[in-house]
KEFIMI-258636 format. One line per 5 residues: number of its first residue (from 1); their letters; for each residue x, y, z of C-alpha. Coordinates in Angstrom, 2 decimals. Layout:
NUM> A> X Y Z | ... $
//
This chain:
1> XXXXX> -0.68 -17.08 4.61 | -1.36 -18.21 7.84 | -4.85 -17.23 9.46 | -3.83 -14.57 11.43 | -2.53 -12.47 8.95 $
6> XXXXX> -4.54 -9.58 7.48 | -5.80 -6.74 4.80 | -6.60 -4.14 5.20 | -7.75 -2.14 1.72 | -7.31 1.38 1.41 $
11> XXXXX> -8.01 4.66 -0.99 | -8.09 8.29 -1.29 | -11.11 9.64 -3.08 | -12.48 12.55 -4.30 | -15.57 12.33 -6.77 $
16> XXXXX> -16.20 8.54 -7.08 | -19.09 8.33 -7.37 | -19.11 6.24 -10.04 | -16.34 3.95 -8.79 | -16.61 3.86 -5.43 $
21> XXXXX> -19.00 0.29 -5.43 | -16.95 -1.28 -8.36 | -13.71 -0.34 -5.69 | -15.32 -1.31 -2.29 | -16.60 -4.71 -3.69 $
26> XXXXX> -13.68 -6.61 -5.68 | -12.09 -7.63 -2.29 | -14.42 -7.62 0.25 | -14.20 -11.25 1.10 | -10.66 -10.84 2.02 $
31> XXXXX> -9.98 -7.91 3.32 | -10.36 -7.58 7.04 | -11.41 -3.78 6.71 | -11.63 -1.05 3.55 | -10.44 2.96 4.56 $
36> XXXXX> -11.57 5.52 2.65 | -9.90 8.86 2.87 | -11.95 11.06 1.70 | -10.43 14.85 -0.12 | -13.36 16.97 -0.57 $
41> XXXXX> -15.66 14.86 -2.49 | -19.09 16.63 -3.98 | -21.03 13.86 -4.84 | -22.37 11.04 -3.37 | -18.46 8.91 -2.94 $
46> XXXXX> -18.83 9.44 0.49 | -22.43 8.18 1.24 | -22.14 5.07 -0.87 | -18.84 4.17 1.01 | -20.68 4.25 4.23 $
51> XXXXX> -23.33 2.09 3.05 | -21.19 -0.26 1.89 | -19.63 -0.29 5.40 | -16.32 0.95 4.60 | -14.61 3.18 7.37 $
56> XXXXX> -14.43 6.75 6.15 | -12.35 9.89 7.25 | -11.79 13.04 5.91 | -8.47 14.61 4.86 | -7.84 18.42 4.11 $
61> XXXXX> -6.87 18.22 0.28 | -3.05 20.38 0.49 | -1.85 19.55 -2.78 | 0.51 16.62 -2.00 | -1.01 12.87 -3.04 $
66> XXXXX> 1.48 11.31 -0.50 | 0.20 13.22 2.64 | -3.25 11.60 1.94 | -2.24 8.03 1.03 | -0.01 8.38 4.25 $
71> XXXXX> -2.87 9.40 6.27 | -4.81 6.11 5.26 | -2.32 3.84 5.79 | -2.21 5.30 9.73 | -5.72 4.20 9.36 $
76> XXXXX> -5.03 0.73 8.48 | -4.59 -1.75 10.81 | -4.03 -4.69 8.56 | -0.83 -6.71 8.24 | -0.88 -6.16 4.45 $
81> XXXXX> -2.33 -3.21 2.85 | -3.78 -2.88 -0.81 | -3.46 0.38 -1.95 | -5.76 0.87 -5.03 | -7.05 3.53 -6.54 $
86> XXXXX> -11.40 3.98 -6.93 | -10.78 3.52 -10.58 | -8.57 0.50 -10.35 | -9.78 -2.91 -9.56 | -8.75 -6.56 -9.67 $
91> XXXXX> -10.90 -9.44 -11.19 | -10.75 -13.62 -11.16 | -6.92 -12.86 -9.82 | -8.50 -11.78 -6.52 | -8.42 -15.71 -5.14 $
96> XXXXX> -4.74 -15.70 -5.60 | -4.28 -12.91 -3.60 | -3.53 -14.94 0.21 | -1.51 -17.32 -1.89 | 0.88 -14.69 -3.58 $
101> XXXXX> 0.78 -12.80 0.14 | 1.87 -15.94 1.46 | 5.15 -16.19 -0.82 | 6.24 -12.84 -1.03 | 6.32 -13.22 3.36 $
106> XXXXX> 8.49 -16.93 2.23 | 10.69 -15.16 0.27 | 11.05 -12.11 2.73 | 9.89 -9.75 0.60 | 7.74 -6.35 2.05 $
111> XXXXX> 6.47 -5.58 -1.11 | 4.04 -7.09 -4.36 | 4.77 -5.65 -7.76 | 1.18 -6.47 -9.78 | 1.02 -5.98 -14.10 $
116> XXXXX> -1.43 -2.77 -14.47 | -3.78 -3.25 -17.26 | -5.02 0.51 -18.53 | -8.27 -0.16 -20.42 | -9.85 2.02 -22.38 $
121> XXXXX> -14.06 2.86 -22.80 | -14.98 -0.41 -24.94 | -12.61 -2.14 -22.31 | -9.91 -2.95 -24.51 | -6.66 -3.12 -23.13 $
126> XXXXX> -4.40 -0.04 -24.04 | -1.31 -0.58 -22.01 | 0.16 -2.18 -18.97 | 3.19 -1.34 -16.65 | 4.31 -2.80 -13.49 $
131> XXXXX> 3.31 -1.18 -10.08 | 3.73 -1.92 -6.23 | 0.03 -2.02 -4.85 | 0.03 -4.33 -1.81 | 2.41 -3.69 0.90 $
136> XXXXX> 3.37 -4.78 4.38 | 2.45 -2.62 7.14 | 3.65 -1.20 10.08 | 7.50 -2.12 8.71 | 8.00 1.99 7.61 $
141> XXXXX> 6.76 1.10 4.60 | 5.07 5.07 2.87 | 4.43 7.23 0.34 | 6.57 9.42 -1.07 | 6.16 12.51 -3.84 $
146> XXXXX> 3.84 15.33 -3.88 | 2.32 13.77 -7.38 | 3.14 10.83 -9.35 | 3.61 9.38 -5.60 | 5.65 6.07 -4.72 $
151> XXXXX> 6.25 3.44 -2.05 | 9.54 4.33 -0.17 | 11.05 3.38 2.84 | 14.14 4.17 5.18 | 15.25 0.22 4.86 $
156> XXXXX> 16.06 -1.72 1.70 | 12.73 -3.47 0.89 | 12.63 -6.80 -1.15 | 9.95 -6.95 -4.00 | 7.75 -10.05 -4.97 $
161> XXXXX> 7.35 -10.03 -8.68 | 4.00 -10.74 -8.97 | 2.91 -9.53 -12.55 | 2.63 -12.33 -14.21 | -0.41 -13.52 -11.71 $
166> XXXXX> -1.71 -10.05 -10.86 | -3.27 -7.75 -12.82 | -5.12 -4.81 -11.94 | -7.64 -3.06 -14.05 | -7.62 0.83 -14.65 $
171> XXXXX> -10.09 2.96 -16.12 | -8.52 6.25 -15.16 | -6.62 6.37 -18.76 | -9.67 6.03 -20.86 | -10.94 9.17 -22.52 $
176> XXXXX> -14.50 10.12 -20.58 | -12.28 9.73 -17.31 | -9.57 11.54 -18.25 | -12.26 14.48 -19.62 | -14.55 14.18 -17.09 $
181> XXXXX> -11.81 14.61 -13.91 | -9.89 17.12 -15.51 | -6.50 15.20 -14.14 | -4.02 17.29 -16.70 | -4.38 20.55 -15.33 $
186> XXXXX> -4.68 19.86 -11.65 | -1.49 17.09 -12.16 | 0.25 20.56 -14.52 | 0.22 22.75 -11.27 | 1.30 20.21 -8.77 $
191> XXXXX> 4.39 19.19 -11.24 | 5.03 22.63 -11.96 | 5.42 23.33 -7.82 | 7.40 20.11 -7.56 | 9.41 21.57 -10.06 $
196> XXXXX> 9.89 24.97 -8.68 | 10.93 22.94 -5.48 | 13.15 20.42 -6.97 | 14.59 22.24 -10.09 | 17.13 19.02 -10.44 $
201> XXXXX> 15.19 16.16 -10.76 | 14.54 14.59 -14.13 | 11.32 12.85 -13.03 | 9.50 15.80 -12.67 | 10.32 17.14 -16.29 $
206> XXXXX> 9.33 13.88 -17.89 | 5.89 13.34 -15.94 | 5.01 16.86 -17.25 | 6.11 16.05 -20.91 | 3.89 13.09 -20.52 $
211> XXXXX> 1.09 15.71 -19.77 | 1.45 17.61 -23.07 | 2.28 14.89 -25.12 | -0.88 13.56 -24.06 | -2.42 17.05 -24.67 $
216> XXXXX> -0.15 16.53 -28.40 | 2.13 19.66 -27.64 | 4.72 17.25 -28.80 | 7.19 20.75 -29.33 | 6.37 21.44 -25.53 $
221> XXXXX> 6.80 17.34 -24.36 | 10.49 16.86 -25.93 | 11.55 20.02 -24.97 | 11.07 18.49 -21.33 | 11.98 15.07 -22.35 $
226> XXXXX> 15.36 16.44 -23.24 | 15.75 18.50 -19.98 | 14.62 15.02 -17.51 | 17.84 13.26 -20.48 | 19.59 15.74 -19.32 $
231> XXXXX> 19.40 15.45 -15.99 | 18.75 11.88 -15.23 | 21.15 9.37 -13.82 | 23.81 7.36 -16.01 | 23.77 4.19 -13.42 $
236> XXXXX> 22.99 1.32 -15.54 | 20.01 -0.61 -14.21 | 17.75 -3.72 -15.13 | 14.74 -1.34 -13.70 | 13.80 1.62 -16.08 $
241> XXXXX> 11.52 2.96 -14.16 | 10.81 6.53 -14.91 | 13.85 6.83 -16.81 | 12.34 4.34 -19.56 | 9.18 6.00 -19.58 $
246> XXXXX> 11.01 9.47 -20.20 | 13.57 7.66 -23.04 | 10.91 5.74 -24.82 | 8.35 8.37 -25.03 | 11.26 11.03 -26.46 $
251> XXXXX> 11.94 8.17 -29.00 | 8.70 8.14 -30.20 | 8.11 11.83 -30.46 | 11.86 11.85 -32.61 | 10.73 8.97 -34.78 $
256> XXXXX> 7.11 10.69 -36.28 | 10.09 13.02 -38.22 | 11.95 11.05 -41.30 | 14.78 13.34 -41.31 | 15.93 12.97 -37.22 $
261> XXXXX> 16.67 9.32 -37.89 | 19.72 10.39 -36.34 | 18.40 12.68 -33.43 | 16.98 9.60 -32.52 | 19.66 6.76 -32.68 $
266> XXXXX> 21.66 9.31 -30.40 | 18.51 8.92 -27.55 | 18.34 5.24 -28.38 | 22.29 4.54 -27.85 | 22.12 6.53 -24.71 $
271> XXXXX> 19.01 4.61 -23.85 | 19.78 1.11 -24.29 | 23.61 1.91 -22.46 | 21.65 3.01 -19.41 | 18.18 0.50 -19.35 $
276> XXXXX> 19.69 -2.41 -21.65 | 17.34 -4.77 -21.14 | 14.31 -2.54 -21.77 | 12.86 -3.64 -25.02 | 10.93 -0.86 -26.13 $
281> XXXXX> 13.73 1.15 -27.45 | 14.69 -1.30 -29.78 | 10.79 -1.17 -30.58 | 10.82 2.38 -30.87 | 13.67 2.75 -33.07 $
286> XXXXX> 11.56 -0.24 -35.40 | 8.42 1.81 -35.22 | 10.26 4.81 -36.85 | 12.24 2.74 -39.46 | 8.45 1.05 -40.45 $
291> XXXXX> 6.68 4.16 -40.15 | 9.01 5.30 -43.75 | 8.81 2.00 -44.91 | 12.61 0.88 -44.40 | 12.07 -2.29 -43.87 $
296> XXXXX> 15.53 -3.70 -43.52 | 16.18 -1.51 -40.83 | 12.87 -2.01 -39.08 | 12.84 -5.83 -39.31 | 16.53 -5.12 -37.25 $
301> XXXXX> 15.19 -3.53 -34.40 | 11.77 -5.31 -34.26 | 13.72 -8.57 -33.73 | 16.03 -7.14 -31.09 | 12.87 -5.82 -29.36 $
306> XXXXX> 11.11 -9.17 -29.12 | 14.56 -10.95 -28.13 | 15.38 -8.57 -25.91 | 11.54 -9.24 -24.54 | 11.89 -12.79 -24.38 $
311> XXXXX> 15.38 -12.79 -22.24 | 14.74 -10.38 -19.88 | 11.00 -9.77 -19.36 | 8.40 -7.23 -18.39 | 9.07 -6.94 -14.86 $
316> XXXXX> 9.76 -3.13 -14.48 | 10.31 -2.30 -17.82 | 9.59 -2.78 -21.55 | 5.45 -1.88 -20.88 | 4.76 -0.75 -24.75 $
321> XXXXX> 6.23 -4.08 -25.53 | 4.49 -6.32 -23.32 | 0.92 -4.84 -24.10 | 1.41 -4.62 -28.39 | 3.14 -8.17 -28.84 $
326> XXXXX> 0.92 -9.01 -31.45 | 0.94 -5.85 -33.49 | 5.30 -6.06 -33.17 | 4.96 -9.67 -34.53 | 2.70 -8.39 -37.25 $
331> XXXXX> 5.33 -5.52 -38.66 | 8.05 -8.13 -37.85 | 6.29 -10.43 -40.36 | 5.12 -7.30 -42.88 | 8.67 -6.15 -42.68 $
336> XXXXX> 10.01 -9.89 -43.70 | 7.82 -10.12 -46.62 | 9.01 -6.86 -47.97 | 12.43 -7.91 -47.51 | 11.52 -10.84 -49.77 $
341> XXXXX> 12.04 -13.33 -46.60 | 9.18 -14.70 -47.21 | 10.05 -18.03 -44.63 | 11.40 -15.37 -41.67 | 7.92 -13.75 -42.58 $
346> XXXXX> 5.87 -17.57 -42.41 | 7.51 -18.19 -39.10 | 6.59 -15.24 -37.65 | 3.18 -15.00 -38.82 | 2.28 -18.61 -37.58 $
351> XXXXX> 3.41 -17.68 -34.16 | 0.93 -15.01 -34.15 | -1.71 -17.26 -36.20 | -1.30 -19.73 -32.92 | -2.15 -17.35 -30.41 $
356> XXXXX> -4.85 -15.24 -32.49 | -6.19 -17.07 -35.27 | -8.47 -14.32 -36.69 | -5.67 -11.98 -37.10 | -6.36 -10.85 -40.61 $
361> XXXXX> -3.66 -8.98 -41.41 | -1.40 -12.07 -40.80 | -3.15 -14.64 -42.73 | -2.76 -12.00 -45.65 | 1.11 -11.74 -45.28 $
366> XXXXX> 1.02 -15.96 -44.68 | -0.92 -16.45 -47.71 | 1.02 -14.48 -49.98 | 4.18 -15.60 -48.59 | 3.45 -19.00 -49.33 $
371> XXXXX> 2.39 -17.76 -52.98 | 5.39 -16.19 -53.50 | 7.46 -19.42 -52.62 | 4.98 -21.62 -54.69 | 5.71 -19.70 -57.69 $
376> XXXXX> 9.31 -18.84 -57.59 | 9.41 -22.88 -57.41 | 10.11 -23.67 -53.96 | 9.86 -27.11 -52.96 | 6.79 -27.98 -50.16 $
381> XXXXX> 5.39 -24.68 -50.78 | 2.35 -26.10 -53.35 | -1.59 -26.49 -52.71 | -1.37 -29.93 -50.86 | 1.50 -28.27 -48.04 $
386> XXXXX> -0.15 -25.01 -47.88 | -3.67 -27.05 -46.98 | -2.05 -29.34 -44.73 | -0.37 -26.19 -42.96 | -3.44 -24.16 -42.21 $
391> XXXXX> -5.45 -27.85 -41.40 | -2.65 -27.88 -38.22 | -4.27 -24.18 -37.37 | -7.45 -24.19 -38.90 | -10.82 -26.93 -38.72 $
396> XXXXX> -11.69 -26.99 -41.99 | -14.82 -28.82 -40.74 | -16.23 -25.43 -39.13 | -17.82 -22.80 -41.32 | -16.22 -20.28 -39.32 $
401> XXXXX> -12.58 -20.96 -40.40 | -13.10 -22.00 -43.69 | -15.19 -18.32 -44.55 | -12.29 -16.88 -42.56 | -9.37 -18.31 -45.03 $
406> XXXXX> -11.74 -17.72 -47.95 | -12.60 -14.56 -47.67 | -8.96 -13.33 -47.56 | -8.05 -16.02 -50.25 | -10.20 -14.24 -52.80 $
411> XXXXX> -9.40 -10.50 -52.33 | -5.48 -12.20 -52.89 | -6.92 -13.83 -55.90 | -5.76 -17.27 -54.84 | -7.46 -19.64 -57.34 $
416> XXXXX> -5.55 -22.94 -55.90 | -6.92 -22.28 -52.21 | -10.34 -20.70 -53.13 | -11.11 -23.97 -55.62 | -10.05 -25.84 -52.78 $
421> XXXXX> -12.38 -24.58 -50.00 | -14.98 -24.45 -52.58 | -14.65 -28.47 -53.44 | -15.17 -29.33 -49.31 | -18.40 -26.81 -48.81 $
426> XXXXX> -22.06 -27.30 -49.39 | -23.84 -25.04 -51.21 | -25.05 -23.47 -48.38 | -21.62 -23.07 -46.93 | -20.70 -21.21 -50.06 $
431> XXXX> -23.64 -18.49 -50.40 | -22.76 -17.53 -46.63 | -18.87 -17.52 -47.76 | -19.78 -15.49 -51.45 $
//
């Protein structure tokens, strides 16, 4: 990015108080100037903005998110804009920022898709999807959408794909948030007006069934699921976009009931002809299948979500996927040893094993895999293998992973591996292992 190019960062606010300093500090080395439009705020948002020497307007709140974000970007004078919200912010990725500015402008693109990282109150990460928060300016580049708002613009725009070095943190999911700015009911009556306006378009219906689904009126939520199925478009697209949000979310209402197994194949044959290389219908079909413990069929669609995954991505689509990898690898492996595939179910658990070593659960489905092989007489499945197999994972050497691998050795009543870890630990070692 050369020197002469510029941020500006920008926000609506109403009632961020406890935001506002988190949002007006991640990117203050960078950005050339920070507008704050301000909706009718209460508290003390506005006061700390000023002190922290942001510029600050005010904006008549008329039910329509797009009219205000619009209204800041006339503010901006930037060359790029970053549009985040005050509960949204960006960490160590904020030094990449010129650099991945400076590509997308190489590549001729107007626009930077970022991964969105919802956390929740212990700040564990709940789910991710992909959205467009940094923009070019002055190029007609706005907002569009009384609620649920997006970037639009009269010209085809080109997108950077940044998500893979971007990620932006939001708190706005977790549950004092959600409680404490009563977002449901205001986002009900502005849906509910979009609706009355625009009777025909299938976004609006599945934005409000996320509402009550979230609110578990699950009746309420696929009775509007079905209506946005109903009325969405049949175009077949690499992008799911709303559409995938509407699908996967119907799929997993269908698949908490054991007898609409084939409700639910019926949503997932329409979804995967439409959004094929989404991965979390495939995911949600495996969920439902594992849920009533039919393995064989969940093992089937568990392994066509994570191939589907690994081909095509996370770049506008397959979000439950991308942010539960480990917990799909973990029924994968579950579902194997059911089946009895007990080297399917090795494979997959050491993939996990490699990435998160602690993982309980899949050192217990390892372990008794590798029993099961062991005793059925399977050659290179005895003591000396299985050792030399967890030495390539584990340091036997630290007290940590030795307690780790004994601990779940002895509830499986291992005798070979417990005697084992027993014969290479002090006595010490052992009365903090016992």
């Amino acid at each position: 990015m050369t020197k002469e190019t510029l941020i500006s960062q920008a926000m609506i606010v109403k009632n961020e108080e406890k935001n506002i300093e988190r949002a007006l500090s991640w990117g203050k080395d960078i950005m050339m100037e920070r507008i704050v439009v301000d909706t009718g705020s209460t508290d003390r948002t506005v006061d700390v903005a000023v002190t922290m020497g942001a510029k600050v307007y005010h904006f008549d709140w008329i039910d329509d998110f797009s009219a205000a974000k619009n209204f800041a970007v006339e503010k901006c004078s930037g060359d790029w804009i970053a549009f985040l919200d005050a509960d949204e912010y960006i960490t160590d990725d904020v030094k990449k920022i010129s650099r991945i500015i400076e590509e997308a402008e190489k590549d001729g693109c107007s626009v930077i898709a970022a991964q969105l990282l919802n956390i929740n109150d212990e700040g564990k990460i709940i789910g991710s999807m992909t959205q467009a928060r940094f923009f070019k300016n002055h190029v007609g580049i706005c907002y569009q959408g009384r609620i649920h708002e997006h970037l639009s613009s009269k010209e085809p725009v080109k997108i950077y794909d940044g998500t893979t070095e971007l990620h932006i943190f939001h708190t706005g999911y977790s549950e004092s948030a959600h409680k404490e700015k009563n977002k449901d009911e205001k986002y009900k009556v502005l849906l509910e007006k979009e609706i009355e306006d625009k009777p025909y378009n299938a976004d609006n219906y599945g934005y409000l069934g996320d509402i009550y689904a979230g609110e578990s009126e699950f009746e309420k939520a696929e009775e509007l699921y079905f209506k946005a199925m109903k009325l969405m478009s049949t175009e077949v697209s690499g992008e799911s976009g709303r559409r995938g949000n509407t699908l996967r979310n119907l799929l997993l209402i269908l698949g908490g009931y054991n007898y609409r197994t084939e409700e639910l194949l019926q949503v997932y044959r329409l979804a995967c002809s439409i959004l094929p290389q989404d991965a979390d219908f495939p995911c949600m079909a495996g969920e439902h299948f594992y849920r009533y413990r039919n393995y064989q069929e969940a093992k089937k669609y568990y392994k066509c979500a994570l191939e589907t995954y690994e081909r095509f991505g996370a770049y506008l689509k397959s979000d439950y996927v991308d942010s539960h990898l480990i917990e799909i690898h973990s029924k994968l492996a579950n579902s194997y040893y059911q089946c009895e595939e007990y080297l399917a179910a090795i494979k997959v658990s050491l993939i996990v094993l490699k990435a998160d070593k602690y993982n309980a659960e899949l050192m217990r489905i390892l372990l008794l895999c590798i029993d099961r092989l062991d005793k059925s007489g399977t050659a290179g499945y005895g003591l000396k293998e299985e050792t030399e197999l967890l030495c390539r994972l584990y340091d036997f050497g630290s007290l940590r992973d030795k307690a780790f691998i004994y601990v779940i050795a002895k509830k499986l009543e291992l005798q070979g591996l417990t005697g084992y870890i027993r014969s290479i630990s002090s006595d010490t070692e052992m009365k903090v292992m016992e």
